[in-house]
C-alpha atoms as an extended CHARMM CRD file, in Angstrom:
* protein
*
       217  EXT
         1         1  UNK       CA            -53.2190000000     -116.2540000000      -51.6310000000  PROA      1               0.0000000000
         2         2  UNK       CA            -56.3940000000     -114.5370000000      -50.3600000000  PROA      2               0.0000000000
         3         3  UNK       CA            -60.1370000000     -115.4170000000      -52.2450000000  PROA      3               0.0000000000
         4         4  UNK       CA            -62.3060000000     -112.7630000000      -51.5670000000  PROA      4               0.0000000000
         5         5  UNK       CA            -65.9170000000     -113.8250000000      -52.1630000000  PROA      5               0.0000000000
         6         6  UNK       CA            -68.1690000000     -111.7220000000      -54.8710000000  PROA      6               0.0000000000
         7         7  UNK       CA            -69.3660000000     -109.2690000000      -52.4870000000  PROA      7               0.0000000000
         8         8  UNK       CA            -65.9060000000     -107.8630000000      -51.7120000000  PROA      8               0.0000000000
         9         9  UNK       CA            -66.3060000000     -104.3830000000      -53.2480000000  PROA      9               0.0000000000
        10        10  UNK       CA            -63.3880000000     -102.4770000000      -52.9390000000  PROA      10              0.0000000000
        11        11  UNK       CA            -65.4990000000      -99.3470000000      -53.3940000000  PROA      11              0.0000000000
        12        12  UNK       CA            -67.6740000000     -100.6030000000      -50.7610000000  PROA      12              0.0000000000
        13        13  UNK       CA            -68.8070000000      -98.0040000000      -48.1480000000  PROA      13              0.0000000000
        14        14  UNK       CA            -68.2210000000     -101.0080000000      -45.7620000000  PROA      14              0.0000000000
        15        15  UNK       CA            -64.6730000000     -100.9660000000      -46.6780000000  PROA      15              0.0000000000
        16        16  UNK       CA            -62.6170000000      -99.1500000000      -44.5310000000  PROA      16              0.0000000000
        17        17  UNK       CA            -58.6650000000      -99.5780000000      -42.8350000000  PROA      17              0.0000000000
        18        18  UNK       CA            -57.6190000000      -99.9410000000      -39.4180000000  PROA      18              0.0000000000
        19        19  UNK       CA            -56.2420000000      -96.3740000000      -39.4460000000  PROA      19              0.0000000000
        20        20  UNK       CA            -58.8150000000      -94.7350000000      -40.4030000000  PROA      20              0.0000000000
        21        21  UNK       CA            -60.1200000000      -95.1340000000      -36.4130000000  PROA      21              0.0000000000
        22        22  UNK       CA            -61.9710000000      -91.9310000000      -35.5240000000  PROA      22              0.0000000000
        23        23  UNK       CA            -64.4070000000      -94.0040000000      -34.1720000000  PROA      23              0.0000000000
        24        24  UNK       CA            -65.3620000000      -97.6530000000      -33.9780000000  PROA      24              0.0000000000
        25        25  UNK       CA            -65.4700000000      -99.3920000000      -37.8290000000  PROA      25              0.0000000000
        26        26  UNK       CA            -65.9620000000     -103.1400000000      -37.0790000000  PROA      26              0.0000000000
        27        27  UNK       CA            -65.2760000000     -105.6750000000      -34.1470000000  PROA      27              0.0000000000
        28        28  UNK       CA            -64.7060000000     -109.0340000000      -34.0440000000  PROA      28              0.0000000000
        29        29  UNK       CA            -66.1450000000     -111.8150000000      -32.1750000000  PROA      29              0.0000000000
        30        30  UNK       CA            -64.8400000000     -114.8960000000      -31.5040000000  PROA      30              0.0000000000
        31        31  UNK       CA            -67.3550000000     -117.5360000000      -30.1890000000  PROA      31              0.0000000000
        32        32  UNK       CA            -68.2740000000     -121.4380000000      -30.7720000000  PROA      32              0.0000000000
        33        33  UNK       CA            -68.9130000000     -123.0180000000      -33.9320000000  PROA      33              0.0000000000
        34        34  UNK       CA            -71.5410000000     -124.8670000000      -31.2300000000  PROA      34              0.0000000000
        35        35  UNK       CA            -74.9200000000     -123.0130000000      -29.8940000000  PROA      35              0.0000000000
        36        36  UNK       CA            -74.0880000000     -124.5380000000      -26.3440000000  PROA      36              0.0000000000
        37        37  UNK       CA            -77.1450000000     -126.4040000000      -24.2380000000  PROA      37              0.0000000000
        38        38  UNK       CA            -77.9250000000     -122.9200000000      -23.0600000000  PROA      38              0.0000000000
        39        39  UNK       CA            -80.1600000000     -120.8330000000      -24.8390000000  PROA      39              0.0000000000
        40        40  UNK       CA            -79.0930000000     -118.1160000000      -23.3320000000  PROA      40              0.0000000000
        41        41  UNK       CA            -76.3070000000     -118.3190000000      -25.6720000000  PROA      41              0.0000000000
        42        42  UNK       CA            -77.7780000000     -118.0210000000      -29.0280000000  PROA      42              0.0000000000
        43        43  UNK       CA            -80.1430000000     -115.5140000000      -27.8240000000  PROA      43              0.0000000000
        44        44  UNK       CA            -77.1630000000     -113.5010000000      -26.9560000000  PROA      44              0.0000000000
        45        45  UNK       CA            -75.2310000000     -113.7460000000      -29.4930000000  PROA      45              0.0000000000
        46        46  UNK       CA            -78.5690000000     -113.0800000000      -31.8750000000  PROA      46              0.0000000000
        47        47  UNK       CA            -79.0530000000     -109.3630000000      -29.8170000000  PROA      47              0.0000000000
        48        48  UNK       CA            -75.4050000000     -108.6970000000      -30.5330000000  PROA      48              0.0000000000
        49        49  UNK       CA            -75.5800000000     -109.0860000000      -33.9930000000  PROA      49              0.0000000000
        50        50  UNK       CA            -78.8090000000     -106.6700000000      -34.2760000000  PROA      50              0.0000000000
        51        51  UNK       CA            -77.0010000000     -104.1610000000      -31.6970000000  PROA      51              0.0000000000
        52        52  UNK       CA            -74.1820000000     -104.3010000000      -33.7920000000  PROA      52              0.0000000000
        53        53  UNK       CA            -75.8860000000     -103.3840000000      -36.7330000000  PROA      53              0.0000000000
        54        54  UNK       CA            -78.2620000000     -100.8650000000      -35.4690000000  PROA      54              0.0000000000
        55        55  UNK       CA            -75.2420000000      -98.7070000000      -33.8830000000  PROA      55              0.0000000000
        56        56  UNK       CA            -73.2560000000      -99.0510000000      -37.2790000000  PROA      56              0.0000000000
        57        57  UNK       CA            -70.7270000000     -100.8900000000      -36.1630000000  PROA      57              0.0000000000
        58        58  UNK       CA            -68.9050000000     -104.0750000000      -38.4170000000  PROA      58              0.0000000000
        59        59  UNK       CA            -68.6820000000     -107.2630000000      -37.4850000000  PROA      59              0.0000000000
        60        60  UNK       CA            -65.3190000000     -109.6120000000      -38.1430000000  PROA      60              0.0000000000
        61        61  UNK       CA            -65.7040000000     -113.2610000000      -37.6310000000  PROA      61              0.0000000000
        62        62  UNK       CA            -64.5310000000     -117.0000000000      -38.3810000000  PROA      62              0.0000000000
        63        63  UNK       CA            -66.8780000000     -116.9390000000      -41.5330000000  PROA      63              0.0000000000
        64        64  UNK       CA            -68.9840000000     -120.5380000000      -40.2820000000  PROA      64              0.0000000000
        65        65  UNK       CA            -72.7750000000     -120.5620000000      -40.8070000000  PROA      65              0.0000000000
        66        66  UNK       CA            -72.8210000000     -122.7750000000      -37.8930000000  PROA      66              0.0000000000
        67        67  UNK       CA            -72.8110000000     -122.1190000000      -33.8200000000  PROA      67              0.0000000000
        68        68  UNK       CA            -72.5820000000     -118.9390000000      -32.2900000000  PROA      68              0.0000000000
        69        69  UNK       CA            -70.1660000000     -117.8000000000      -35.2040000000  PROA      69              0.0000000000
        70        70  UNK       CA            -73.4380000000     -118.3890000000      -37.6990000000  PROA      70              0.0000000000
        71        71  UNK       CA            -76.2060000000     -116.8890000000      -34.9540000000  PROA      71              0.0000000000
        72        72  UNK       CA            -74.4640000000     -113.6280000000      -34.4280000000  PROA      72              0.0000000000
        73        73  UNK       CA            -73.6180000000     -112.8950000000      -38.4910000000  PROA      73              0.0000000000
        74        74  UNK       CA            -76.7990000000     -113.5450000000      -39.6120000000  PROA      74              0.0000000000
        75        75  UNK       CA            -78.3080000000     -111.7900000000      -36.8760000000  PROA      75              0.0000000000
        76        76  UNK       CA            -75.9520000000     -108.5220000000      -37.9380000000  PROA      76              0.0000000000
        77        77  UNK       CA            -77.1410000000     -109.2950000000      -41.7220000000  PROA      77              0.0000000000
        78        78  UNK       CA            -80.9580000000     -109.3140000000      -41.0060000000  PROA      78              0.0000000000
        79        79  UNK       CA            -80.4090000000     -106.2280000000      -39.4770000000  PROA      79              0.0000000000
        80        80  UNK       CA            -78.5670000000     -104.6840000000      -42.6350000000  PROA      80              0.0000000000
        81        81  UNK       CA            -75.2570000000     -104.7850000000      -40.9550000000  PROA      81              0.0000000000
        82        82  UNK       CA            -71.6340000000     -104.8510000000      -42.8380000000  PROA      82              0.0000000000
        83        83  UNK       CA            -70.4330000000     -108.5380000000      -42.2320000000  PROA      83              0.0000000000
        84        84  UNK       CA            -66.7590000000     -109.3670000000      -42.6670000000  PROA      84              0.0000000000
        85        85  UNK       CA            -65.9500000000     -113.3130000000      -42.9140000000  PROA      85              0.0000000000
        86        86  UNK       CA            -62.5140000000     -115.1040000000      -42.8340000000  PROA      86              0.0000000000
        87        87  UNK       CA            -62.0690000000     -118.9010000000      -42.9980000000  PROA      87              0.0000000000
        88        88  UNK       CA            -59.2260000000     -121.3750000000      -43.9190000000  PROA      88              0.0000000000
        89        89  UNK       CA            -59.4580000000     -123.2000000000      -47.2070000000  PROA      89              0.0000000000
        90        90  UNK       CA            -59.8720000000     -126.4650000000      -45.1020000000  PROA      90              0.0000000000
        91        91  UNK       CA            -63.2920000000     -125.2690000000      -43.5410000000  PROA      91              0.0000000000
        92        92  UNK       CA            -64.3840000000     -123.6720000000      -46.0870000000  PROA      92              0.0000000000
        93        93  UNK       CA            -63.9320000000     -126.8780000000      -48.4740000000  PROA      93              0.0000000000
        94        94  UNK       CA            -66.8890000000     -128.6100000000      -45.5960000000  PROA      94              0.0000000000
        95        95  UNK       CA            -69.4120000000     -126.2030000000      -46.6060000000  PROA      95              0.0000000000
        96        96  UNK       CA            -69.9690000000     -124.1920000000      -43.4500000000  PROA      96              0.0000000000
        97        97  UNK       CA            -69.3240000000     -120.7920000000      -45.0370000000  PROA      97              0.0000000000
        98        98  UNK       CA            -71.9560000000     -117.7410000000      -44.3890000000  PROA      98              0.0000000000
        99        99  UNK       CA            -72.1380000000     -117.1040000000      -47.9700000000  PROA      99              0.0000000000
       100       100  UNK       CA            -74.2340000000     -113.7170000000      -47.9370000000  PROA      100             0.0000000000
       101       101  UNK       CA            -71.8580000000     -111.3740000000      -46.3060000000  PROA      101             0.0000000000
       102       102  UNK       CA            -70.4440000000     -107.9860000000      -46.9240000000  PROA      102             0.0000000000
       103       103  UNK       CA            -66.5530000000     -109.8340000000      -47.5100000000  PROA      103             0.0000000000
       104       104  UNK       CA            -65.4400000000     -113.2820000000      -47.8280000000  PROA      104             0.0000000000
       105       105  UNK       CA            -61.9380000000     -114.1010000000      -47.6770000000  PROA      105             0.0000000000
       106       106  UNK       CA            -60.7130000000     -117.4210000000      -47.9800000000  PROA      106             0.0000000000
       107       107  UNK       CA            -57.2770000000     -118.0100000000      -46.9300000000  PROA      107             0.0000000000
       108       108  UNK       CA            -54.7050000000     -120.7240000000      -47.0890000000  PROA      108             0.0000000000
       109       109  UNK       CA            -54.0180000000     -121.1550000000      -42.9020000000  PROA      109             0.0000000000
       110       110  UNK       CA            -55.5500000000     -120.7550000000      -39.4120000000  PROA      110             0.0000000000
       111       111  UNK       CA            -53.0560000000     -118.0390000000      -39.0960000000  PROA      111             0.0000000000
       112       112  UNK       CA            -53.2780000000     -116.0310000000      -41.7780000000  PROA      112             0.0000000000
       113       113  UNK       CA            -57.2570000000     -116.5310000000      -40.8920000000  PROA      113             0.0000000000
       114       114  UNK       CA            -56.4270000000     -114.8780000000      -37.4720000000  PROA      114             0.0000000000
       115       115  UNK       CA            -54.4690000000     -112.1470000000      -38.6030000000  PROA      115             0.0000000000
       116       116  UNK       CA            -56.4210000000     -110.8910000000      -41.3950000000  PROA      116             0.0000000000
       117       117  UNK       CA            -59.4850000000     -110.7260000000      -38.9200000000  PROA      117             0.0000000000
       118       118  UNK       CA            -57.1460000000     -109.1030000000      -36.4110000000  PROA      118             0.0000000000
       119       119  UNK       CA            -55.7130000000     -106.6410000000      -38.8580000000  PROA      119             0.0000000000
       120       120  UNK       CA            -59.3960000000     -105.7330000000      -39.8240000000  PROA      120             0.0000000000
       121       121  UNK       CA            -60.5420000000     -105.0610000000      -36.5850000000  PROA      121             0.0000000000
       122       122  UNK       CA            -60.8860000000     -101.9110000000      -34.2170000000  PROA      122             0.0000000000
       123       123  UNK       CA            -61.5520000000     -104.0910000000      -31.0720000000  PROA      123             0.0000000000
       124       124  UNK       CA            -62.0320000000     -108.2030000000      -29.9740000000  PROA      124             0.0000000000
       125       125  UNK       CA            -65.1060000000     -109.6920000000      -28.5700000000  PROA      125             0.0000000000
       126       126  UNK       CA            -65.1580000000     -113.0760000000      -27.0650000000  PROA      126             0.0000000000
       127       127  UNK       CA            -68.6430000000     -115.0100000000      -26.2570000000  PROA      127             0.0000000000
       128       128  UNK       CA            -68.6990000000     -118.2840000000      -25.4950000000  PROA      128             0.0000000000
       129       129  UNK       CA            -67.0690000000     -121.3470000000      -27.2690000000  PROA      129             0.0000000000
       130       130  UNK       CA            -64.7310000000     -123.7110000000      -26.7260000000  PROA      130             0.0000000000
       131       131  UNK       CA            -60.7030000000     -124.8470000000      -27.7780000000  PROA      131             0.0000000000
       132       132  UNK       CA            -60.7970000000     -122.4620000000      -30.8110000000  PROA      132             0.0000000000
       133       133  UNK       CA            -62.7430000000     -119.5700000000      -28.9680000000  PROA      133             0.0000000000
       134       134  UNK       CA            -60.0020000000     -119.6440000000      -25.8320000000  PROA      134             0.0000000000
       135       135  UNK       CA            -57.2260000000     -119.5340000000      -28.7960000000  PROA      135             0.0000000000
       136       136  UNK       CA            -58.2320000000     -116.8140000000      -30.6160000000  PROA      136             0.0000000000
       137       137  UNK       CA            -58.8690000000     -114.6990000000      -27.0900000000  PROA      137             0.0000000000
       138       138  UNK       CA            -55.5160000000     -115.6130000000      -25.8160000000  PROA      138             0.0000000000
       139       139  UNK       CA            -53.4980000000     -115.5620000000      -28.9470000000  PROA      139             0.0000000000
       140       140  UNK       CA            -55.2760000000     -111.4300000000      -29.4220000000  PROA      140             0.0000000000
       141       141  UNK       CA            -54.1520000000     -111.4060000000      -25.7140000000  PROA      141             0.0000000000
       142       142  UNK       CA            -50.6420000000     -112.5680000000      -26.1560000000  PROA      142             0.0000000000
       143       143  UNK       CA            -50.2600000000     -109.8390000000      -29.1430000000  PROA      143             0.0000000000
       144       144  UNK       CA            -51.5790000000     -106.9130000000      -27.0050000000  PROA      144             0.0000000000
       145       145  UNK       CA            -48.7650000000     -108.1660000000      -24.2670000000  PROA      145             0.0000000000
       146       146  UNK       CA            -46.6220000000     -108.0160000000      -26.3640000000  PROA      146             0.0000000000
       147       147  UNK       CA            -47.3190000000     -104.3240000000      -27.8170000000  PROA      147             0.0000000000
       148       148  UNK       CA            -48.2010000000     -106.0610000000      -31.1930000000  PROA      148             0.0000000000
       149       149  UNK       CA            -51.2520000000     -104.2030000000      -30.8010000000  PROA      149             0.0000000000
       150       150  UNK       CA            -53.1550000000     -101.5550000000      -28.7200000000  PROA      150             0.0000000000
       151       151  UNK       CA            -56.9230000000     -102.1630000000      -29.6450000000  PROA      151             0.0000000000
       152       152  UNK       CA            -59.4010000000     -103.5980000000      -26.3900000000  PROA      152             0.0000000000
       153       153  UNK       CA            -60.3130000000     -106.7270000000      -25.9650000000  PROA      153             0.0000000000
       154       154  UNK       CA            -63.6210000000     -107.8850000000      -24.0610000000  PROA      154             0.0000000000
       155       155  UNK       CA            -65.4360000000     -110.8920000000      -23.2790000000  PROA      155             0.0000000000
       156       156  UNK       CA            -69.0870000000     -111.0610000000      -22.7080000000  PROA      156             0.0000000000
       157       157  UNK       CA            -69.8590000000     -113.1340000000      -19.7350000000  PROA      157             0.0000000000
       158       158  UNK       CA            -73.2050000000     -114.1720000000      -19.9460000000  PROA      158             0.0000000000
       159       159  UNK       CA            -74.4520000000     -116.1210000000      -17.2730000000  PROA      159             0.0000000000
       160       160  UNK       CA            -71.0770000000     -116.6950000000      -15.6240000000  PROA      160             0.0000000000
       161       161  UNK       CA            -69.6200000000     -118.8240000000      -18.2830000000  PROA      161             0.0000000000
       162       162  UNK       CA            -66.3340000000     -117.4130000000      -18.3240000000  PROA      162             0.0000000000
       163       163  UNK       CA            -65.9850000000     -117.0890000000      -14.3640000000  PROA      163             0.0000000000
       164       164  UNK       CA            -64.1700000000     -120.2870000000      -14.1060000000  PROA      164             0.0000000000
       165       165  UNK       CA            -61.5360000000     -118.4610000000      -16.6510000000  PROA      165             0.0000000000
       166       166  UNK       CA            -61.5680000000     -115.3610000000      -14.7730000000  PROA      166             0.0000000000
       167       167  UNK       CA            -60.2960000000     -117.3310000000      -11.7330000000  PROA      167             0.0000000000
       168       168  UNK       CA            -58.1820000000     -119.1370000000      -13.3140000000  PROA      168             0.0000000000
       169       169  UNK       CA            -56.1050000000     -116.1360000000      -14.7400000000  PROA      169             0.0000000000
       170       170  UNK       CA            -56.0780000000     -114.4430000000      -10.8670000000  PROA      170             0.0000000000
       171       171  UNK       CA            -54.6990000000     -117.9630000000       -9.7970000000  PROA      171             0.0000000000
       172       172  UNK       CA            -52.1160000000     -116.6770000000      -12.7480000000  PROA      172             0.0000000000
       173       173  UNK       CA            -51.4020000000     -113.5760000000      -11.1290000000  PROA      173             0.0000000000
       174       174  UNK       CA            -51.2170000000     -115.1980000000       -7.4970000000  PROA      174             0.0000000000
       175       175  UNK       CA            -48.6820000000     -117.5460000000       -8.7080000000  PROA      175             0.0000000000
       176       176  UNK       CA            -46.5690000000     -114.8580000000      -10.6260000000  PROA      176             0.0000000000
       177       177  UNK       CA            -46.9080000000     -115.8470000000      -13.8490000000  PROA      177             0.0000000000
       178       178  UNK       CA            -49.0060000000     -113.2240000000      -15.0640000000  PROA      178             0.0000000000
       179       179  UNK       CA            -48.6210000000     -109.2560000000      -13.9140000000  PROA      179             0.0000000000
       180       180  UNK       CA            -51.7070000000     -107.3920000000      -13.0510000000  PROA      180             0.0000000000
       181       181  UNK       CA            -50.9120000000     -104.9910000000      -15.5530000000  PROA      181             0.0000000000
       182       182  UNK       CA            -51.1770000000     -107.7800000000      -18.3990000000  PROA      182             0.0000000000
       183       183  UNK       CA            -54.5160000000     -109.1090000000      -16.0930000000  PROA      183             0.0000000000
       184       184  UNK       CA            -56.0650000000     -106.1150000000      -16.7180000000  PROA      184             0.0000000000
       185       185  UNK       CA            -55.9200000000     -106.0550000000      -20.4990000000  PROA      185             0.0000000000
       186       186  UNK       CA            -59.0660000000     -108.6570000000      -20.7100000000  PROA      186             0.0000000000
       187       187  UNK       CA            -62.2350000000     -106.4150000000      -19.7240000000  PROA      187             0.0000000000
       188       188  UNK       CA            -64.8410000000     -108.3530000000      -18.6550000000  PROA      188             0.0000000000
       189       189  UNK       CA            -69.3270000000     -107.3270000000      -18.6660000000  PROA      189             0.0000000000
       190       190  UNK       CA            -72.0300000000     -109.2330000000      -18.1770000000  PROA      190             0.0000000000
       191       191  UNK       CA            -74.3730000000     -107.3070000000      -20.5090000000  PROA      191             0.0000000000
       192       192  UNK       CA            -73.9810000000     -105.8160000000      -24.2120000000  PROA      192             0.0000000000
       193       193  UNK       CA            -74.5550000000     -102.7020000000      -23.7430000000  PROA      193             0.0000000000
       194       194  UNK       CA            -71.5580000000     -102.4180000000      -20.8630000000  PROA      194             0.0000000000
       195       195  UNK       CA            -69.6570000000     -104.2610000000      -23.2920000000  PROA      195             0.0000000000
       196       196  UNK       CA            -69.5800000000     -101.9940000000      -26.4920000000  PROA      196             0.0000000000
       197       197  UNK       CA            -69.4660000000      -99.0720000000      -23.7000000000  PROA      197             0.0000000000
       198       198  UNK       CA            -66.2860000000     -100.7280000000      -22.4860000000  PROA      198             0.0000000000
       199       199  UNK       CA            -64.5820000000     -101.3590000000      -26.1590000000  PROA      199             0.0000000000
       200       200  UNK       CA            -65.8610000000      -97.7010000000      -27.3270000000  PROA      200             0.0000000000
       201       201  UNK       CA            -64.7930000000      -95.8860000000      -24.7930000000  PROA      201             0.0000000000
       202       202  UNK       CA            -60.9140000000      -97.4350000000      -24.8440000000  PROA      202             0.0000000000
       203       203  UNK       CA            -58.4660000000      -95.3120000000      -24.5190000000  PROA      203             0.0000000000
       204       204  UNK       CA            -55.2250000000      -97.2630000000      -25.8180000000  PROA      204             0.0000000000
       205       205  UNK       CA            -51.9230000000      -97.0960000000      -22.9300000000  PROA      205             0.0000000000
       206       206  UNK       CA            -49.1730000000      -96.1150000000      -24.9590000000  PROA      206             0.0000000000
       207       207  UNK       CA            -46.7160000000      -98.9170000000      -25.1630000000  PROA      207             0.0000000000
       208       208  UNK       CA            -43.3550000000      -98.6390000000      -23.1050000000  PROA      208             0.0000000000
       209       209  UNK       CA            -41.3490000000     -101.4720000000      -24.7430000000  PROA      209             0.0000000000
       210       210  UNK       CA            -42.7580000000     -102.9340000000      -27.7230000000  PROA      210             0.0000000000
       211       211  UNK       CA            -41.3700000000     -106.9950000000      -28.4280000000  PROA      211             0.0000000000
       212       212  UNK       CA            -42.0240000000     -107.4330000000      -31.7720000000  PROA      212             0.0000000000
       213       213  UNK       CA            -44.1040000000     -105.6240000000      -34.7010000000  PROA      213             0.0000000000
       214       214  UNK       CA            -47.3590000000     -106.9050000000      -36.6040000000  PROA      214             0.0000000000
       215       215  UNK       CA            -45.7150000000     -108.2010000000      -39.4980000000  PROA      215             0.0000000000
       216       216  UNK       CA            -43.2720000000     -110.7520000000      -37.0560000000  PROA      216             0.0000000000
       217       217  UNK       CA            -46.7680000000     -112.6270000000      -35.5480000000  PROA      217             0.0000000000
């Protein structure tokens, strides 16, 4: 069963589905429950949040008050941005929860916690992190391949963090295991701005041969 935390108004002008997509609603961000030994990180992640806010544009997240996943909500809350957090029962029983956001939902599993935040989304943003970060991007990946869904996904690659990823998926390609086509669905900037230009501006390719629908994830 889903807990939604006291703030969940359903009349909420923050409140609004997936299909109503004229333009972009909310995005989520996945990024490390760590800050990093880079500042550059948190700073980042901080002007994302504001950005976010200021162009009236949601944010969906893990729900943690710690990391990059804390720095980038409260960031979008200072700046009087709509906040949508999602965590398992078994992190949110250790007391890391972001408390004063627009939504809380508390589910019962990691994967309902990915869905829900997948289902509330318009478009996936990954910054930095680590084993949970890389699952959530490739998992949102994996979906999109397999005509699951049709929203972009982005990472942000400050600083060159993710280059090391980025070769690693043309090694992919190179050894056949991975079309360009599919290679192609991750887009890639180095700045915010180019980012949110990137996921705005998607224009979804209509889906040849769908595997499986959203309710068989």
């Amino acid at each position: 069963m889903t807990k939604k935390g006291e703030r969940d108004d359903p009349d909420s002008p923050f409140r609004i589905d997936s299909d109503e997509s004229s333009h972009m609603q909310r995005i989520c961000v996945f990024c490390g429950s760590r800050s990093g030994t880079n500042p550059i990180h948190a700073d980042e992640a901080a002007r994302l949040g504001t950005i976010l806010a200021q162009r009236g544009i949601g944010l969906v997240y893990g729900g943690g008050s710690i990391g990059l996943m804390g720095v980038v909500a409260r960031a979008v809350i200072s700046a009087r941005g709509s906040v949508v957090g999602v965590l398992p029962e078994s992190l949110a029983a250790k007391e890391i929860v972001q408390r004063d956001v627009t939504e809380l939902h508390i589910v019962e599993t990691m994967h309902q916690r990915k869905a829900l935040m997948a289902d509330r989304s318009d478009a996936f943003l990954a910054l930095p992190g680590g084993f949970g970060t890389c699952d959530e991007l490739f998992e949102i990946l994996t979906w999109a391949q397999l005509g699951i869904h049709t929203k972009p996904v982005a990472i942000l690659n400050t600083n060159g963090f993710f280059d090391p990823m980025l070769a690693f998926l043309d090694h992919m390609v190179g050894e056949g295991f991975l079309s360009v086509k599919n290679r192609s669905m991750l887009m890639v900037a180095t700045s915010i701005n180019e980012v949110l230009e990137m996921v705005t501006s998607h224009r979804p390719t209509p889906i040849v041969e769908k595997w499986l629908d959203a309710d068989e994830r």
